[in-house]
N, CA, C and O of each residue as an XYZ file, in Angstrom:
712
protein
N     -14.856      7.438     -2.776
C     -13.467      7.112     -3.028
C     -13.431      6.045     -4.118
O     -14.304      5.178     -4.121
N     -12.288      6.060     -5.218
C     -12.475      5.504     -6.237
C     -11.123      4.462     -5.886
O     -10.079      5.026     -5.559
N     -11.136      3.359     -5.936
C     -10.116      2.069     -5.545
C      -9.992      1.258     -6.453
O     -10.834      0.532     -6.982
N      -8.662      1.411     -6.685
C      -8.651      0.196     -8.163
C      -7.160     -0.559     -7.344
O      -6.061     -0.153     -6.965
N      -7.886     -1.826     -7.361
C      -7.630     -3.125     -6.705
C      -6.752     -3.886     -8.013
O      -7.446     -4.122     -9.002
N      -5.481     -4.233     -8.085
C      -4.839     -4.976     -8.779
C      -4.089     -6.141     -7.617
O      -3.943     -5.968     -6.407
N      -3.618     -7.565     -8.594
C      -3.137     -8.414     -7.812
C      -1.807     -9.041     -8.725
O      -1.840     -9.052     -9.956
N      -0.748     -9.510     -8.005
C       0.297     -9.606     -8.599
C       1.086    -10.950     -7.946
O       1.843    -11.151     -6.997
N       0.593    -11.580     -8.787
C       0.995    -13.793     -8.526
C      -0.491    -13.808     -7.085
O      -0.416    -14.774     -6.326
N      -1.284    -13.133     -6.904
C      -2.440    -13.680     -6.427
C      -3.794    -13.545     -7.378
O      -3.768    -12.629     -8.200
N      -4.837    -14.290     -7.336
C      -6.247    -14.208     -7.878
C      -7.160    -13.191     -6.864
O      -7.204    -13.456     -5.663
N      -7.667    -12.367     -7.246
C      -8.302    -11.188     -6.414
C     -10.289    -12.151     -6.632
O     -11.045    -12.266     -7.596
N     -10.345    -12.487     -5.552
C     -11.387    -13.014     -5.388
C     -12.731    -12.167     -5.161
O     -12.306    -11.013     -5.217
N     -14.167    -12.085     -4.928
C     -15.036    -11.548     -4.734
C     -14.805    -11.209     -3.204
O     -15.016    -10.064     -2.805
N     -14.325    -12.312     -2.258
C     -14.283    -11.934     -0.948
C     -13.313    -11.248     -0.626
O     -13.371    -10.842      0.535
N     -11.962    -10.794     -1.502
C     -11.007     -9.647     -0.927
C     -11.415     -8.181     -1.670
O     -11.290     -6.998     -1.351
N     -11.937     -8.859     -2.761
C     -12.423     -7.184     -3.525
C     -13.636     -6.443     -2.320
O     -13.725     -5.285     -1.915
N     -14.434     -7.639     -2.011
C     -15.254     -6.675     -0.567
C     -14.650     -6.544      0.802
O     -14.828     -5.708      1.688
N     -13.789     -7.741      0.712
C     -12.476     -6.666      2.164
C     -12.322     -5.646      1.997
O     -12.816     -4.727      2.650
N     -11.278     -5.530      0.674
C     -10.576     -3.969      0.352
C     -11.472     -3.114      0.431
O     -11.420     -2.287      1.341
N     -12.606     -3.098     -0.584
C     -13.894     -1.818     -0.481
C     -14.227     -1.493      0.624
O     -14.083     -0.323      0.978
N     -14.756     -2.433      1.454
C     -15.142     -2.027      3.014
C     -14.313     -1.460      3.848
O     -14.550     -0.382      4.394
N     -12.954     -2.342      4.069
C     -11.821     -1.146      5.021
C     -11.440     -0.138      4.446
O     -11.580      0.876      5.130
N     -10.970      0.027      3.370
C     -10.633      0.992      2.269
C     -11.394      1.977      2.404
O     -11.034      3.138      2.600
N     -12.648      1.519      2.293
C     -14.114      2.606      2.033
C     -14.187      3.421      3.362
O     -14.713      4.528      3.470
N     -13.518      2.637      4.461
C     -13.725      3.616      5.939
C     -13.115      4.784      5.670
O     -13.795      5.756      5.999
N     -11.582      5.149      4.963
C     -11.172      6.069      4.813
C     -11.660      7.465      4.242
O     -11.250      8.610      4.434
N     -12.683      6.949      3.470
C     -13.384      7.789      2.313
C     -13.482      9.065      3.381
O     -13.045     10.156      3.017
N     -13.975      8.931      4.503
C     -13.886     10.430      5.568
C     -12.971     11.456      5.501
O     -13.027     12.603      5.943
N     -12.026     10.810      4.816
C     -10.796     11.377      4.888
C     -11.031     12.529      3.702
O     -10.925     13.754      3.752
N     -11.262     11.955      3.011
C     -10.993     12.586      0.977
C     -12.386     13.110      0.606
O     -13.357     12.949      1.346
N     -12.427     13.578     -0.263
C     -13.176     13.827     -0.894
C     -13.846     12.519     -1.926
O     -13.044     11.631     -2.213
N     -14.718     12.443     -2.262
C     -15.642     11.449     -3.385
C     -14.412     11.066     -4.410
O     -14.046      9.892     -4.470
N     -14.014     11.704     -4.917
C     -13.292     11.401     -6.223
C     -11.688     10.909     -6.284
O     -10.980     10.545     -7.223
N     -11.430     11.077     -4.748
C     -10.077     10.335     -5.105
C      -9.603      9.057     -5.072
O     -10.289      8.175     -4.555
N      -8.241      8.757     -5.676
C      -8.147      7.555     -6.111
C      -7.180      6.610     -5.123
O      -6.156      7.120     -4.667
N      -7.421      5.634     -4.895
C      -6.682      4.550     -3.811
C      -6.378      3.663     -4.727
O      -7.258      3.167     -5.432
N      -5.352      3.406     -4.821
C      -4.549      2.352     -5.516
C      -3.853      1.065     -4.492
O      -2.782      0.972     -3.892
N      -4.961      0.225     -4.628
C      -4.364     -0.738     -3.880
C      -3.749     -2.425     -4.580
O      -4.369     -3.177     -5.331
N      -2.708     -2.558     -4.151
C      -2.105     -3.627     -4.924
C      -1.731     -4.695     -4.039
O      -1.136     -4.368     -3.012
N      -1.999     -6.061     -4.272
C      -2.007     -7.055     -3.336
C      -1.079     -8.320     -4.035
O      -1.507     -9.046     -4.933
N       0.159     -8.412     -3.479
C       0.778     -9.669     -4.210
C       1.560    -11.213     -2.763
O       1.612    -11.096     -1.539
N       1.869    -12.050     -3.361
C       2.039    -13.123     -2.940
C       3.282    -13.155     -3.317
O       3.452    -12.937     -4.517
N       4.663    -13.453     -2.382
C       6.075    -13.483     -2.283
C       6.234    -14.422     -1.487
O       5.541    -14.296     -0.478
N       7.063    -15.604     -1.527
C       6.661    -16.855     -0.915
C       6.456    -16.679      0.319
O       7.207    -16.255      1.197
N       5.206    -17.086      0.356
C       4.112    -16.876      1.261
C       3.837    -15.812      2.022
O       2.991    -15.841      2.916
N       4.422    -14.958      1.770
C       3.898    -13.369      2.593
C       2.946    -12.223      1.661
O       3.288    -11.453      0.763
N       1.856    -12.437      2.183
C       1.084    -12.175      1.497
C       1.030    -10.198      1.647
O       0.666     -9.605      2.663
N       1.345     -9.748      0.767
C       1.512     -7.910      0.730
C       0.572     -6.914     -0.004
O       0.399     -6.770     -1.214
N      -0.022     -6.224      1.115
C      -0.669     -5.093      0.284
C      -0.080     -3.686      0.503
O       0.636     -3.319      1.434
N      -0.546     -2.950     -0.586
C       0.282     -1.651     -0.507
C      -0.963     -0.903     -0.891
O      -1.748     -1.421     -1.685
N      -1.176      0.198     -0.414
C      -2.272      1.145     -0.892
C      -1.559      2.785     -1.206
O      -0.637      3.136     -0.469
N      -1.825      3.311     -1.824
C      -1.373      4.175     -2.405
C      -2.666      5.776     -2.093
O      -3.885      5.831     -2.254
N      -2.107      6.374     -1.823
C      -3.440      7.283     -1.571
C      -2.550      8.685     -2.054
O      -1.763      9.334     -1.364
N      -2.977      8.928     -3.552
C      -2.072     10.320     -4.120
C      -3.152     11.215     -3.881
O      -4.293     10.786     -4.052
N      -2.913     12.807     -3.381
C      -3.947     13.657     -3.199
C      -3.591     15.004     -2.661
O      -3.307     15.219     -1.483
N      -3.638     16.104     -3.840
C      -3.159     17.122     -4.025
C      -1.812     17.587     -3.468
O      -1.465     18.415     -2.626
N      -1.034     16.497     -4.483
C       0.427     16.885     -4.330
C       1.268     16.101     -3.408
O       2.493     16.006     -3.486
N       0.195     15.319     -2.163
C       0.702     14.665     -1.801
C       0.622     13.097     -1.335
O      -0.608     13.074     -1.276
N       0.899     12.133     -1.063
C       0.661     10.954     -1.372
C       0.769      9.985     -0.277
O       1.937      9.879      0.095
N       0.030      9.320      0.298
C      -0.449      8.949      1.517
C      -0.084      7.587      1.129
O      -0.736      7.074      0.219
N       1.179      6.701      1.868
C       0.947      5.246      1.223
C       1.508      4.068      2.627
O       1.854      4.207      3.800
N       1.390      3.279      1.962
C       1.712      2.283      3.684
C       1.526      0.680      2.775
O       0.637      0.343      1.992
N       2.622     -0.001      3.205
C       2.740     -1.407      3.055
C       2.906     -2.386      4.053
O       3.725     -2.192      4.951
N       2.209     -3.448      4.008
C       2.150     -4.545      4.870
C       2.145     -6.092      4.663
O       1.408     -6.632      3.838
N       3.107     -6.841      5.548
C       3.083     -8.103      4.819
C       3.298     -9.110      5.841
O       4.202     -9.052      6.675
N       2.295    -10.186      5.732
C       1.332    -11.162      6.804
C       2.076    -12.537      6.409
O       3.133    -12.611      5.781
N       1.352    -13.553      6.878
C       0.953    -14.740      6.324
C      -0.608    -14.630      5.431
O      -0.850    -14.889      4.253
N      -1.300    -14.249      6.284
C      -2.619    -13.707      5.871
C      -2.703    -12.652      5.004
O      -1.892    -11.727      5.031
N      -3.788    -12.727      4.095
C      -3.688    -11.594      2.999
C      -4.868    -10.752      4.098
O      -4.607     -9.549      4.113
N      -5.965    -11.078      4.915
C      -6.721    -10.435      5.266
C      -6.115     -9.347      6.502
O      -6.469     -8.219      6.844
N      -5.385     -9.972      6.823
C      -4.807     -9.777      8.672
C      -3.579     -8.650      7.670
O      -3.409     -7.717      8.455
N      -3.005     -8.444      6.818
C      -2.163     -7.614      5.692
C      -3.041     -6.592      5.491
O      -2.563     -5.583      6.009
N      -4.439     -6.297      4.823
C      -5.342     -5.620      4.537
C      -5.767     -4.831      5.977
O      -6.165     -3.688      5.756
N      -5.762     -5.136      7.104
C      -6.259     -5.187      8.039
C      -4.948     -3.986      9.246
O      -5.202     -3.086     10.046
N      -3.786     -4.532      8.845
C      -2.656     -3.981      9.136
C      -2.271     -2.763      8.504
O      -2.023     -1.771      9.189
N      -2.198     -2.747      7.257
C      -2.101     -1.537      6.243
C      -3.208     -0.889      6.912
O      -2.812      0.227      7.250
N      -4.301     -1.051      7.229
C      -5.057      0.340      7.311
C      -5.113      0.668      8.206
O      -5.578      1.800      8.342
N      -4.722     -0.021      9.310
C      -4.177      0.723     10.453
C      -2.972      1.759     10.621
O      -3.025      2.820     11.243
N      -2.054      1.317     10.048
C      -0.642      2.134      9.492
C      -1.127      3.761      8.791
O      -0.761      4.850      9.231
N      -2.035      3.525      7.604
C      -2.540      4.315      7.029
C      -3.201      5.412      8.341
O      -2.850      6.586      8.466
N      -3.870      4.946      8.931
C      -4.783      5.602      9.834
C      -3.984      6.327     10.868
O      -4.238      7.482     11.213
N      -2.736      5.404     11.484
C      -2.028      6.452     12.189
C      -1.384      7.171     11.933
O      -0.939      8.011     12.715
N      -0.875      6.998      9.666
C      -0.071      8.366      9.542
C      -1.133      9.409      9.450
O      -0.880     10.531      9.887
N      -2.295      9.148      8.925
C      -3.129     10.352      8.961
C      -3.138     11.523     10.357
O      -3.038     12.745     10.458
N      -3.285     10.579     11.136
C      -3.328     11.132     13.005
C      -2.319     11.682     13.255
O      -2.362     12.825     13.710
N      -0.965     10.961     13.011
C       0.387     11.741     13.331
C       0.414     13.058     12.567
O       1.238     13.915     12.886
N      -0.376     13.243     11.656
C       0.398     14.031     10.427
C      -1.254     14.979     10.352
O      -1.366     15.798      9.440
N      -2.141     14.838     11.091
C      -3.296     15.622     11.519
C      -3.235     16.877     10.798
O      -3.700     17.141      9.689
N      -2.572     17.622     11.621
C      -2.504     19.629     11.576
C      -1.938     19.427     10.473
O      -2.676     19.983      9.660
N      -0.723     18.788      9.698
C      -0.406     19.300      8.370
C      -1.661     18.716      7.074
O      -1.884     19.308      6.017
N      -2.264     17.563      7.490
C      -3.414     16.889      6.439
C      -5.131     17.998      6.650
O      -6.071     18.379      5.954
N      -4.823     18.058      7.548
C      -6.472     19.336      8.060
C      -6.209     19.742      7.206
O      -7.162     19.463      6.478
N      -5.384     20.393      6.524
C      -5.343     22.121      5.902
C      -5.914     21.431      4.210
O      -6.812     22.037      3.625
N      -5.430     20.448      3.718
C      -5.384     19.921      2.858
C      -6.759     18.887      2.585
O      -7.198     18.982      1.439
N      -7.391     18.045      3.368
C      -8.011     17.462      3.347
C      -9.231     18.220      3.925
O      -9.246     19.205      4.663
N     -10.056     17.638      3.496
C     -12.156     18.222      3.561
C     -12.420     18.573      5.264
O     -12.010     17.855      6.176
N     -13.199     19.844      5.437
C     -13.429     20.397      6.189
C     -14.265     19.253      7.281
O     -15.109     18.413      6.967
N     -13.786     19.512      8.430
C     -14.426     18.417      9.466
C     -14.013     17.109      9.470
O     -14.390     16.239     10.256
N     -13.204     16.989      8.545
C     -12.276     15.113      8.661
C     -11.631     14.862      9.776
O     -10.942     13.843      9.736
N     -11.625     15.554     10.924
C     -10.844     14.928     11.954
C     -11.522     15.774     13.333
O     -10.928     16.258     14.296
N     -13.264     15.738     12.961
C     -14.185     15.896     14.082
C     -14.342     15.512     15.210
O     -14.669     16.105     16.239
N     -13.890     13.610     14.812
C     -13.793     12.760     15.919
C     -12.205     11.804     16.030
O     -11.466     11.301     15.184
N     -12.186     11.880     17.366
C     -10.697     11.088     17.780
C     -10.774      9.732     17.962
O      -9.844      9.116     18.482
N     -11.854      9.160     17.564
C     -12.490      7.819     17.323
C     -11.626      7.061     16.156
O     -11.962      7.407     15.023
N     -10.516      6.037     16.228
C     -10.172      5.312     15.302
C     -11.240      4.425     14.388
O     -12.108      3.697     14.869
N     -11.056      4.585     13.304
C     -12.020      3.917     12.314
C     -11.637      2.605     12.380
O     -12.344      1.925     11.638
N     -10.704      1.890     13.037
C     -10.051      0.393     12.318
C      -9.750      0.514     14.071
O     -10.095      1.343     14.913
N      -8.906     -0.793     14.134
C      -8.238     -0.822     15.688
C      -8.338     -0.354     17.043
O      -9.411     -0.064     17.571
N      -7.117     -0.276     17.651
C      -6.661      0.624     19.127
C      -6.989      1.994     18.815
O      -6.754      2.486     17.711
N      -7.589      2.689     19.879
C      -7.358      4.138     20.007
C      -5.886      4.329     19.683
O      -4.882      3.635     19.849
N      -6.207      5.924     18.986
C      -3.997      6.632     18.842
C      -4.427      7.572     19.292
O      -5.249      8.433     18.981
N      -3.294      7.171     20.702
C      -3.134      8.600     21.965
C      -2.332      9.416     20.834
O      -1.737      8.851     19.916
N      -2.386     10.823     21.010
C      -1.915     11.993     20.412
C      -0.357     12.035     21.309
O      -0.229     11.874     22.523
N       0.403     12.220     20.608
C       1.671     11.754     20.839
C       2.203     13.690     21.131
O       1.964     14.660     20.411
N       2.915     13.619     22.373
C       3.102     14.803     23.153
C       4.292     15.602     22.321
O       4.373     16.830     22.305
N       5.053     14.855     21.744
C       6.215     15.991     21.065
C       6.648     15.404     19.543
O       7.200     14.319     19.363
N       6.310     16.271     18.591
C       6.263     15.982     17.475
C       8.081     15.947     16.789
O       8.828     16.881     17.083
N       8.384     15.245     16.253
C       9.891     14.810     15.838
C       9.798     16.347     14.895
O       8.758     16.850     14.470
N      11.365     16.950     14.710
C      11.382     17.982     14.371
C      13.106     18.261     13.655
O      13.667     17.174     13.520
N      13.535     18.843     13.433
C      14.579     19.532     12.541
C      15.478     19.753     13.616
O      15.167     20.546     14.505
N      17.065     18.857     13.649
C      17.737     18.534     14.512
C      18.787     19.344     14.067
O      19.066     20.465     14.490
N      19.209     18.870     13.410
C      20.522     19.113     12.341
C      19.806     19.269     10.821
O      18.786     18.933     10.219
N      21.271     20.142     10.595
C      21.432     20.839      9.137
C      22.335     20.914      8.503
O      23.140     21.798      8.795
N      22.749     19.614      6.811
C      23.508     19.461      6.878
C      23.604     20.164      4.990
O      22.743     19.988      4.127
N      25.081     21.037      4.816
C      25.102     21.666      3.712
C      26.204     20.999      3.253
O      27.148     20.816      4.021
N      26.239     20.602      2.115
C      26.758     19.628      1.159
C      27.318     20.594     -1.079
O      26.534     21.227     -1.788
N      28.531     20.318     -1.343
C      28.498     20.832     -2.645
C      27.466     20.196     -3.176
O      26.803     19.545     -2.369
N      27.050     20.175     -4.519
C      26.452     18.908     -5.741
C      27.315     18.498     -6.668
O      27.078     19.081     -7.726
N      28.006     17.928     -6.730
C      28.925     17.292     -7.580
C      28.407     16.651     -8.931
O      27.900     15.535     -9.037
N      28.656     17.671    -10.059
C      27.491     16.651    -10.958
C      28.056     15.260    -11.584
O      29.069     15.192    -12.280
N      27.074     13.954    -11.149
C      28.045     12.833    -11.274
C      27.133     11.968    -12.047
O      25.927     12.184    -11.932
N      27.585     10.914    -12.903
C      26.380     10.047    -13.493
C      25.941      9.145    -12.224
O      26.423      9.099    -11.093
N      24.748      8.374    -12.863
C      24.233      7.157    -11.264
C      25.233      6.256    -10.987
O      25.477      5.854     -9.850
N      26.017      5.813    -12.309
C      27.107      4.720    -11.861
C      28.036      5.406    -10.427
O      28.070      4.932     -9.291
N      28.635      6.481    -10.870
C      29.374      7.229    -10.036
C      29.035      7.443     -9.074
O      29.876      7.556     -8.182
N      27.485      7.623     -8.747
C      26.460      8.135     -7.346
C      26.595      6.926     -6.838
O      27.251      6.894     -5.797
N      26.152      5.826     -7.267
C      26.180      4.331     -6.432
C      27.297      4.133     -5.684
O      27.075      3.814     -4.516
N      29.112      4.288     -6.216
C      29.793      3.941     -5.916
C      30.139      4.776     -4.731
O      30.741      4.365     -3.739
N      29.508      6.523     -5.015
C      29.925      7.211     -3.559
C      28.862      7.060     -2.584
O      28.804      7.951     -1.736
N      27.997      6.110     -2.519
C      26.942      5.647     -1.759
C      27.533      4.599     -1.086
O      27.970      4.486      0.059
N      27.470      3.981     -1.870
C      28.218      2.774     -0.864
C      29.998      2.892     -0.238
O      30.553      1.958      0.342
N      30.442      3.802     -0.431
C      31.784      4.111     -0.024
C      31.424      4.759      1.246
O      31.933      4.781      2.367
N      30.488      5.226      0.761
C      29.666      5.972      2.481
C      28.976      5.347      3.499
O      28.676      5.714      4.635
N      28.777      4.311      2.864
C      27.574      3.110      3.942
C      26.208      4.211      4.111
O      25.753      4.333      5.248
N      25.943      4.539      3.642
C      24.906      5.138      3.057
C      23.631      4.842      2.226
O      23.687      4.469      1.054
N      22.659      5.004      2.804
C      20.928      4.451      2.219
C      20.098      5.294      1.164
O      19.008      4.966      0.696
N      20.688      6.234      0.932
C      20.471      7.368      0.188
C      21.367      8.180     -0.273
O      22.384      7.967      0.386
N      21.569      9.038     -1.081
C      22.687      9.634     -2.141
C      21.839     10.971     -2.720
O      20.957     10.965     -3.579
N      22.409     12.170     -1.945
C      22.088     13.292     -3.175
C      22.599     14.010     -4.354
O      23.150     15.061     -4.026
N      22.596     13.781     -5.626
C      23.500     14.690     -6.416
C      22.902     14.835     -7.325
O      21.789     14.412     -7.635
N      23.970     15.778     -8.099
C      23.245     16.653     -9.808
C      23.662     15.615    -10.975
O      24.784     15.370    -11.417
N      22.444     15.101    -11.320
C      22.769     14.114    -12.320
C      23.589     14.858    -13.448
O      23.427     16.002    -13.873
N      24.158     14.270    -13.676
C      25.389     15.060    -14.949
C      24.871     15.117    -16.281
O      25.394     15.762    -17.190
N      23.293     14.069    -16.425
C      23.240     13.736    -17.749
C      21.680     15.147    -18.173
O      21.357     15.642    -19.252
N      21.165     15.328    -16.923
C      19.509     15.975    -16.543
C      19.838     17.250    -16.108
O      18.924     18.061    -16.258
N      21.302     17.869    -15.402
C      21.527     19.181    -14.543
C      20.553     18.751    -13.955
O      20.128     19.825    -13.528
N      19.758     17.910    -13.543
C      18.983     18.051    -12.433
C      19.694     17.656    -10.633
O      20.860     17.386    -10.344
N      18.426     17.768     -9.667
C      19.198     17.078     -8.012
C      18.621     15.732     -8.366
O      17.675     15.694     -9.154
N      19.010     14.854     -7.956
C      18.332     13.441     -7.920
C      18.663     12.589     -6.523
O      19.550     12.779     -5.691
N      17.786     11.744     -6.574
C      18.160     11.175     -4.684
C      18.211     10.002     -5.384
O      17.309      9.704     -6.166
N      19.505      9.047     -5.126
C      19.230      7.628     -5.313
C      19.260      7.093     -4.067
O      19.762      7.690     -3.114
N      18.669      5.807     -3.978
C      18.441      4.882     -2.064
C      18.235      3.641     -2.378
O      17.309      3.275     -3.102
N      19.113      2.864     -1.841
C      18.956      1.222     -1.659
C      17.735      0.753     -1.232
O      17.386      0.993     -0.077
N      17.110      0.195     -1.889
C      15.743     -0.738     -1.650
C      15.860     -2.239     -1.331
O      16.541     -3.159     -1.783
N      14.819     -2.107     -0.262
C      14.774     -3.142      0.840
C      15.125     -5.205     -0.121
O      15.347     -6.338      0.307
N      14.968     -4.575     -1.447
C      15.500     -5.857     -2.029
C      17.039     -6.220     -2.521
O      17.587     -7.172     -3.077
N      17.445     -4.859     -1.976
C      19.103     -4.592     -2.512
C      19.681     -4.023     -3.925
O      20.829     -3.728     -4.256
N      18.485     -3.984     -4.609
C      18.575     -2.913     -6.077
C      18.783     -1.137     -5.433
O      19.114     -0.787     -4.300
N      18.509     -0.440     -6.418
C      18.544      0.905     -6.047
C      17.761      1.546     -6.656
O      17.506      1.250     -7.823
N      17.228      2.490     -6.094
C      16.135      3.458     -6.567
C      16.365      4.736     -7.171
O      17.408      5.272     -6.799
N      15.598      5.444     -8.095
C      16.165      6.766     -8.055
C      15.097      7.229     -8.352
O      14.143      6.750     -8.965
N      15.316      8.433     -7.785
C      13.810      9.919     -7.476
C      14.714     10.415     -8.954
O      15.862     10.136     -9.300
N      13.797     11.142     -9.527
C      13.773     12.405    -10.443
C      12.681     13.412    -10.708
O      11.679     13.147    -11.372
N      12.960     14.723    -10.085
C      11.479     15.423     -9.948
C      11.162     15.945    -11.324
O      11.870     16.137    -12.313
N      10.037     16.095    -11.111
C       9.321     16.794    -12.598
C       8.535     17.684    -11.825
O       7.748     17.495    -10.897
N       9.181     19.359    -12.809
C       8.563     20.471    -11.566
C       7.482     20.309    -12.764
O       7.428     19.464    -13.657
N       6.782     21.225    -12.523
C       5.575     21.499    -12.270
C       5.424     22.980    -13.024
O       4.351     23.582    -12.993
């Protein structure tokens, strides 16, 4: 597994670059040799946050965590990481290297009991697309009390999802097919 470690308002020391490699490196079971973990570690007064990024054929495995401790952060994230893998098992098997989930042995932490009923497709909800610019999408977002927004950008004919981020800015998806 290939890990490229960046830091953002922290100094990435010799002793977190061999944290990250070592817990990081447990995952490698998971992937194949060549894929890439993007892990990024920054300092926000005083909560120390890592985010790891795990993109891999199409789809993208990621989990953030934030401590006092940058180690006990490192330590947390890969636990997170580890139980979406487990939750998300039968759909990652098909995708990920033959025999990656031989053993029910957690690599990091607590055992994860296999959880008896998997969350599933409740409701179904059909909606026009109104093609609107983002200014316009924001304003029918928040008229909605709403965390997310789907519509046809007016400027792309494309669908686009915009969603309020946990800092109170806003986000926006735009796909690029393929």
């Amino acid at each position: 597994m290939v890990i490229k470690l960046t830091g953002k308002n922290v100094a990435i020391t010799d002793a977190l670059r061999e944290q990250v490699n070592k817990k990081v490196g447990k995952l490698e079971k998971y992937f194949p040799a060549d894929t890439e973990a993007q892990v990024t570690m920054s300092v926000q007064n005083y909560r120390h946050i890592v985010e790891v990024t795990i993109p891999f054929n199409g789809l993208v495995i990621r989990a953030e965590e934030a401590t006092d401790d940058m180690y006990a952060s490192i330590d947390k994230v890969l636990d997170k990481l580890e139980r979406q893998i487990h939750k998300h098992r039968t759909k990652l098997e098909r995708k990920l290297k033959n025999g990656a989930f031989k053993y029910d042995a957690s690599a990091f932490g607590q055992q994860i009991e296999p959880e008896e009923e998997q969350p599933r497709v409740v409701k179904t909800k059909r909606f026009p697309l109104k093609p609107m610019t983002v200014d316009e999408a924001i304003l029918q977002m928040e008229l909605l009390g709403h965390s997310f927004f789907v519509f046809t950008n007016a400027y792309t004919e494309q669908v686009n999802v915009l969603y309020k981020r946990k800092d109170g800015n806003y986000g926006l998806i735009e796909p690029e097919y393929m």
